[in-house]
Steps between C-alpha positions, in 0.01 A plus 500: 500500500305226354289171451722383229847404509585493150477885505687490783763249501686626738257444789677164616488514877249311730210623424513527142222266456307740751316672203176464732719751692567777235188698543503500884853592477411819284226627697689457830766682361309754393298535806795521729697768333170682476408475900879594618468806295185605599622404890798703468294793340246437791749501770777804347272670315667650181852594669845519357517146387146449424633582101801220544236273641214546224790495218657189658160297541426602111831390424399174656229425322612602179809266563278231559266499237852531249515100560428419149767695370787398746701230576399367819741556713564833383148566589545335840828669587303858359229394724647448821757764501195797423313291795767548678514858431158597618515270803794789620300762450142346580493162743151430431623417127694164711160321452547463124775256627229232467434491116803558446642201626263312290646665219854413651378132497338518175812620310800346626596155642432405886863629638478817326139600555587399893762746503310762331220427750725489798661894394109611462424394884840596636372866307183447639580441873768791515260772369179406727794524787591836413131602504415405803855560683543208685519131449180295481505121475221459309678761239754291425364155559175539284627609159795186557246286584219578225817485257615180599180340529432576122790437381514118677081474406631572120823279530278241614239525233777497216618160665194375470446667116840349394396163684175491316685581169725210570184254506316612278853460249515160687122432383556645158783267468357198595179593273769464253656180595155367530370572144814365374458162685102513397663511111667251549282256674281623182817391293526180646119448497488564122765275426346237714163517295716489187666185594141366562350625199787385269483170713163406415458664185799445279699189661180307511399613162859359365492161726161465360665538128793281569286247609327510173776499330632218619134304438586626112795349505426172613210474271725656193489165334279258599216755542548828311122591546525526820875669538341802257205485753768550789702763307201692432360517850905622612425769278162546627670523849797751397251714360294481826790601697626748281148672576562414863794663490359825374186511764817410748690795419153732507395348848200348326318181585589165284411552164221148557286735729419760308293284313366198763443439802762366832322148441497489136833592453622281745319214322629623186884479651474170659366380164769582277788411769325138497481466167869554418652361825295139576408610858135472584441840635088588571342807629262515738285775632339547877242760564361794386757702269500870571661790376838578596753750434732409188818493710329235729451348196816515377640384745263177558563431114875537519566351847305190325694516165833516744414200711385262155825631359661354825286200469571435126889569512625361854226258626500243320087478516294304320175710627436823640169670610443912479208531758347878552300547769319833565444521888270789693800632558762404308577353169729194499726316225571192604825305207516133620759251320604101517826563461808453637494812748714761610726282733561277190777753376506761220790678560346794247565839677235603266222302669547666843474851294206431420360404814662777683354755230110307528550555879559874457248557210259381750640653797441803374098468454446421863515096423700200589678225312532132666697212356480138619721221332664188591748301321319256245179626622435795257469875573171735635537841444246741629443864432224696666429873453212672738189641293500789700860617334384434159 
């Protein structure tokens, strides 16, 4: 026999996966048919079947070690009838019973091998009774026992294989579902941060043009300086967001800091929002400004370019104050407005977008967002990330 059952495919019983057994198995074997012989020599001497005997235990083992080129259970069936043979002439031979029946269980299915084991100790209790001419209980209760206790240990243990087997296709399967749920939370995610990106980047961008666009126009006539002035800062801005775009789709950082800092460029944004929309809008700094991660950044600058797009579209403001504050622990963007507030009524789904997608941008670095507004009372929006994320 042996460890590998894809030179052996026909080894299919119970202990097929035994191949911790095979070795064991040969050498016991071997061991056996060795000892009856030399038990029957020692006990007969070389007699009249002492040539039958020696012939029939070489037959044996040559039959046994022909398991490569055999079918199984031609092998098997060649086995046990030769056993059975030599067990006529020679009762000693009945021990080799026991690997055999491992064989029986290694080769065919559970029913079969029983019934091969169950002929092996019915041969087995008949000849020791003949030897020793008379019936002993523990003759023909041992080798039923011993068979029926191994064969219920190894029924037992291919439950338990096949029951193992059936969890670990259980785990396997759920690994499976699992990864594909992980996609697509990673799907969902992605298109999440897209709708934020796009959001803040491009819709801004183009509210920010129409805006000027509309200045042009009302200054078309009267004051043509200043509508060229308007038109050329729209094109200033679609060229802006066209870069934003591009640092969008590479997962950059806004194109404004690569080259300045979170305060400049937010000085630098409020500047040219006020100059083309007539709302006050000042910066003002708190603190000690410290070095922080570009998608903290990011986010600070576009969670403020989201809420003055807010202010300058919906609110109706006059006035609005960008306040960054950088804490021990935390860094803080505070938008404040004198506008009409939230409870005033935009009915612009595009307004709670963009809150929902500041909320999540900062969600996912560890901070909070907070928004206080009353009808006619303007609107406070508050961002803080902690330092320690950043």
């Amino acid at each position: 026999m042996t460890s590998s059952r894809t030179q052996l495919p026909w080894v299919t019983g119970i202990l097929a996966r035994a191949d911790g057994l095979v070795t064991a198995l040969h050498a016991a074997f071997v061991v056996l048919v060795l000892a009856s012989t030399v038990r029957y020599l020692t006990g007969h001497g070389f007699g009249d079947r002492a040539p039958w005997v020696l012939a029939g235990a070489g037959v044996l083992l040559a039959t046994y070690a022909a398991y490569r080129v055999l079918p199984g259970r031609v092998w098997l069936g060649l086995l046990v009838a030769v056993w059975f043979g030599l067990v006529l002439l020679a009762p000693s031979f009945a021990w080799c019973a026991v690997p055999l029946s491992f064989v029986a269980l290694r080769v065919l299915p559970f029913w079969p091998a029983c019934v091969v084991v169950a002929g092996m100790v019915v041969t087995t209790v008949v000849t020791w009774t003949r030897m020793t001419d008379r019936l002993d209980p523990t003759i023909v209760l041992g080798p039923v026992c011993v068979a029926v206790l191994a064969v219920s240990a190894y029924r037992a243990l291919e439950r338990d294989a096949l029951a193992r087997q059936a969890l670990l296709d259980d785990l396997h399967a759920a690994q499976g579902d699992l990864a594909d749920a992980q996609h697509q939370a990673g799907v969902l995610a992605e298109r999440a941060r897209l709708s934020r990106e796009i959001h803040d980047s491009v819709a801004q961008g183009l509210s920010s043009i129409n805006l000027l666009l509309q200045a042009a126009e009302r200054d078309w006539d009267d004051r043509p300086d200043a509508a060229r002035q308007h038109a050329s800062q729209a094109a200033a801005t679609a060229r802006d967001g066209l870069d934003e775009v591009r640092r969008v789709v590479r997962d950059l950082a806004p194109a404004d800091l690569v080259s300045g800092s979170l305060p400049e460029v937010l000085r630098q944004t409020c500047e040219r929002l006020a100059e083309h929309s007539g709302v006050d809008v000042q910066v003002q700094v708190h603190g000690t400004p410290v070095a922080l991660r570009q998608d903290v950044e990011t986010a600070l600058l576009r969670t403020a370019r989201g809420a003055l797009a807010n202010v300058l579209e919906h609110a109706a403001a006059t006035s609005a104050v960008v306040t960054l504050t950088y804490q021990p622990d935390a860094v803080v963007l505070d938008v404040r407005d004198d506008g009409r507030g939230l409870g005033a009524g935009s009915s612009d789904p595009d307004r709670g977008r963009g809150l929902v997608g500041i909320r999540e941008r900062l969600q996912a670095l560890g901070g909070t967002l907070v928004l206080e507004s009353e009808p006619g009372e303007g609107t406070a929006l508050a961002a803080s990330v902690p330092l320690e994320q950043s």
